[in-house]
C-alpha positions in Angstrom: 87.4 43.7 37.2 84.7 41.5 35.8 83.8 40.9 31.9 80.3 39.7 31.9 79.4 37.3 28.8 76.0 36.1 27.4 77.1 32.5 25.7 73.6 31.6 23.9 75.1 28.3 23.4 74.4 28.0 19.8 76.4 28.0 16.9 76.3 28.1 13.0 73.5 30.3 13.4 73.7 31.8 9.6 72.6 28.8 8.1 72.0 25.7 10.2 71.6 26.4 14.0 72.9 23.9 16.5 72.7 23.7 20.0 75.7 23.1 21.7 74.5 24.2 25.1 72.0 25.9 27.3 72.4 29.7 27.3 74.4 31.6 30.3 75.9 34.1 31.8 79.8 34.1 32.4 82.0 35.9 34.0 85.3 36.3 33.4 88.3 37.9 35.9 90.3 40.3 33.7 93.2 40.2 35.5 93.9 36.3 34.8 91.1 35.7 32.3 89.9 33.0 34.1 86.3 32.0 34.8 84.9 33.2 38.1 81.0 32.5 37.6 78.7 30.5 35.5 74.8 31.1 35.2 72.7 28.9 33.5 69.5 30.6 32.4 67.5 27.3 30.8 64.8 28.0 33.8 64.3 31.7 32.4 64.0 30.7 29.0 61.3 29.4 26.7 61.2 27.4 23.1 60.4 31.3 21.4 63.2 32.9 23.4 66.3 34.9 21.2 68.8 36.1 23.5 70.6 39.0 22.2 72.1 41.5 24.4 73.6 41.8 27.8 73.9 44.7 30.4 75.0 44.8 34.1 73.7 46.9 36.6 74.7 48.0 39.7 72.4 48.5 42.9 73.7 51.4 45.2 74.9 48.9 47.5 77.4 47.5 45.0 75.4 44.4 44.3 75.6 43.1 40.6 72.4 42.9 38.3 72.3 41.3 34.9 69.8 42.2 31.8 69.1 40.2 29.2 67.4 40.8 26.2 65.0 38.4 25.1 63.2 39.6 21.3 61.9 36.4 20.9 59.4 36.1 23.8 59.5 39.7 24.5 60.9 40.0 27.9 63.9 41.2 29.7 65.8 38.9 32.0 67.2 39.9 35.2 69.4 37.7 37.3 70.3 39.2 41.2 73.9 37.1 41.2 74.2 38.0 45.0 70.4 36.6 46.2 70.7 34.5 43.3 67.4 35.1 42.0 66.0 35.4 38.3 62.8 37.3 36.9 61.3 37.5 33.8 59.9 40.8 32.7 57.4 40.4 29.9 56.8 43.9 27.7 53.7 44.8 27.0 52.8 43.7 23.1 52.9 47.8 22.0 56.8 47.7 22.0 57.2 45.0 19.2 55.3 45.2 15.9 57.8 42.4 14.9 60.1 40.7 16.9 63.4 42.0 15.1 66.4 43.0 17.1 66.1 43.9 20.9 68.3 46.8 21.7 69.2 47.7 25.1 71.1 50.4 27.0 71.7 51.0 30.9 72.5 55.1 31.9 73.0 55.9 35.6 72.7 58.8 37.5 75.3 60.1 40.2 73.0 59.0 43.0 73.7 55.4 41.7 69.6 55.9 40.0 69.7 53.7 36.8 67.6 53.2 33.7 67.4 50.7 31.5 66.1 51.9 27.5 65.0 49.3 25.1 63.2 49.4 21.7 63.1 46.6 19.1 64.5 47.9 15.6 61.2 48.4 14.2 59.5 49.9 16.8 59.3 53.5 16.2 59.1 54.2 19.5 61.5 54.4 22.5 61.1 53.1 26.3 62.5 52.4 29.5 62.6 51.1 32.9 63.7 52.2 35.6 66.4 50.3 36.9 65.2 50.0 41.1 61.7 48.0 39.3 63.8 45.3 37.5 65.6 44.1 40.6 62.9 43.2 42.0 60.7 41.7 39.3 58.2 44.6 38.8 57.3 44.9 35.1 53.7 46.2 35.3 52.9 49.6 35.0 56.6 50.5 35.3 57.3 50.4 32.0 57.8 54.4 30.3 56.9 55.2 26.7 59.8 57.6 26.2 58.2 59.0 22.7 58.8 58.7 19.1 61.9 58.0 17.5 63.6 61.2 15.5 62.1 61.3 11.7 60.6 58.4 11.8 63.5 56.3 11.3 64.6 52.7 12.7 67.1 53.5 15.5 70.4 51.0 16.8 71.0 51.5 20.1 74.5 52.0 20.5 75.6 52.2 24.2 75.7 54.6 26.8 78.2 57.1 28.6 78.3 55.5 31.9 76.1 58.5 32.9 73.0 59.7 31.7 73.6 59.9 27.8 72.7 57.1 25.1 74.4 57.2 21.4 72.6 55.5 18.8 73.0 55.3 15.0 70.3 55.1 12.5 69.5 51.6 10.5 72.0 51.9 7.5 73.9 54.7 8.9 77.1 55.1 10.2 76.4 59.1 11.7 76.8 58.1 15.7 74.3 60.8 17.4 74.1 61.0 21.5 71.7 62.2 23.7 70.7 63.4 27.2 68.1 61.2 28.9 67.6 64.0 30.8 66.0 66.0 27.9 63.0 65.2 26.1 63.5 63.0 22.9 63.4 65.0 19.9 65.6 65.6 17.4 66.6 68.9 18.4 68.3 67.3 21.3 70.6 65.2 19.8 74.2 65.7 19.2 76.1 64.6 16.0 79.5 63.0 17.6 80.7 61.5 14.8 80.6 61.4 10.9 80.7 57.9 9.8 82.1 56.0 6.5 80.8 53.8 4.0 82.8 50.7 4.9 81.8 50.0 8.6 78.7 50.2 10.7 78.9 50.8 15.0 77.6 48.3 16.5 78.8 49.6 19.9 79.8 52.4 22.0 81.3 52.7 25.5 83.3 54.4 27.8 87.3 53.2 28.2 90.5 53.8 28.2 92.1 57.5 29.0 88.1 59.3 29.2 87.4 58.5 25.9 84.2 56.6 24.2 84.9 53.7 22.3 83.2 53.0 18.8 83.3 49.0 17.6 82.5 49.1 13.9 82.8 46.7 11.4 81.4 45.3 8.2 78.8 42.8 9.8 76.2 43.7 7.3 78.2 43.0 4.4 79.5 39.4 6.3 75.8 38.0 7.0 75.3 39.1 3.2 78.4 37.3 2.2 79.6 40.4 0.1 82.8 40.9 2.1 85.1 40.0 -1.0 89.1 39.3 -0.8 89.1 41.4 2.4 86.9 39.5 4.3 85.7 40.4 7.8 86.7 43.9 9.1 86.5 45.3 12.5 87.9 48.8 14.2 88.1 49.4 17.7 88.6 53.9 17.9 88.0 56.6 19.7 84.6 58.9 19.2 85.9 62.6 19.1 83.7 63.5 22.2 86.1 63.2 25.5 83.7 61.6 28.7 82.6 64.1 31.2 84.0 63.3 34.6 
């Protein structure tokens, strides 16, 4: 299979950013690890663009779609690798009070029907796109306000199911909830999957190996801070308790 990479091109970005490159896309054949494709995206993005997070979708005729998440000029990137064609969807200025942290997560439905849900960190709301209106560059009026997020509370997206199901976490929390796109979101429709510690924080979810979703945690907060002590950086690859649907 294909790993698909986002390569921002800079590093040292903690203290002194440097360029080393133009951002792209990249990927990477699995079975030999070599690389297969390389997309530059310097025509897609601007002097206030922050890529963050990548996502790959997949049209019902097998034909490869990338996301990119942009929370510095507000948009999400698309990039059709088989037309090879790019588009930039611009949000509307409701979704970011302050451009934080873009968060974004694809869930598919078994008719191949996708949806891609974003929401900035301090948005306290939750939206989406459906995912038949980003291949083809249509942003206006497309864009769903999905409704408030649970208490009130600044919400990580954390992945999704490969179905219709997104997890998430709250800021500062390590509690790892999922839930249903298919329901409405409220917090009487979310699950509690797993019971986190105090060490680690998710930073991802997904589905692997044997039917089970993956949790990545680690102690990312505490590195940025510089509060990692004598044990430095930490990061745990398990499985959540919840076994994957077929």
């Amino acid at each position: 299979g294909l790993l698909w990479a986002l390569d921002v091109g800079i590093v040292n970005t903690l203290e002194q950013p440097i360029r080393r490159c133009s951002p792209k896309i990249v990927a990477i054949n699995t079975a030999n690890n070599k690389v297969v494709k390389s997309i530059d995206l310097s025509d897609l993005v601007t002097s206030e663009s922050r890529l963050q997070f990548i996502v790959v979708d997949y049209s019902k005729d097998n034909k490869p779609f990338v996301y990119v998440a942009d929370a510095g000029a507000r948009s999400i990137l698309v990039y059709d690798i088989t037309a090879n064609k790019s588009y930039r969807i611009v949000l509307p200025k409701a979704t970011a009070p302050t451009s934080d942290v873009l968060y974004v997560a694809l869930t598919s439905k078994p008719d191949g029907t996708s949806t891609l849900f974003f929401s900035y960190l301090s948005s306290p709301r939750l939206y989406s796109i459906k995912g038949e209106y980003l291949r083809v560059g249509q942003g206006a009026g497309s864009i769903i306000d999905v409704g408030p997020k649970p208490y009130g509370k600044q919400a990580v997206l954390l992945g999704a199911d490969g179905g219709t199901s997104l997890f998430f976490r709250y800021k500062g929390e390590n509690d790892i909830y999922l839930w249903d796109s298919e329901t409405c979101f409220k917090a009487a429709n979310l699950q509690e999957v797993q019971r986190g510690g105090d060490c680690r924080l998710s930073t991802q979810v997904l589905p692997g190996h044997k039917r089970f979703m993956w949790a990545l945690e680690s102690n990312f907060h505490d590195f940025i801070s510089d509060r990692t002590g004598c044990n430095g950086a930490s990061i745990v690859l398990h499985p959540v308790v919840r076994e994957c649907d077929d």
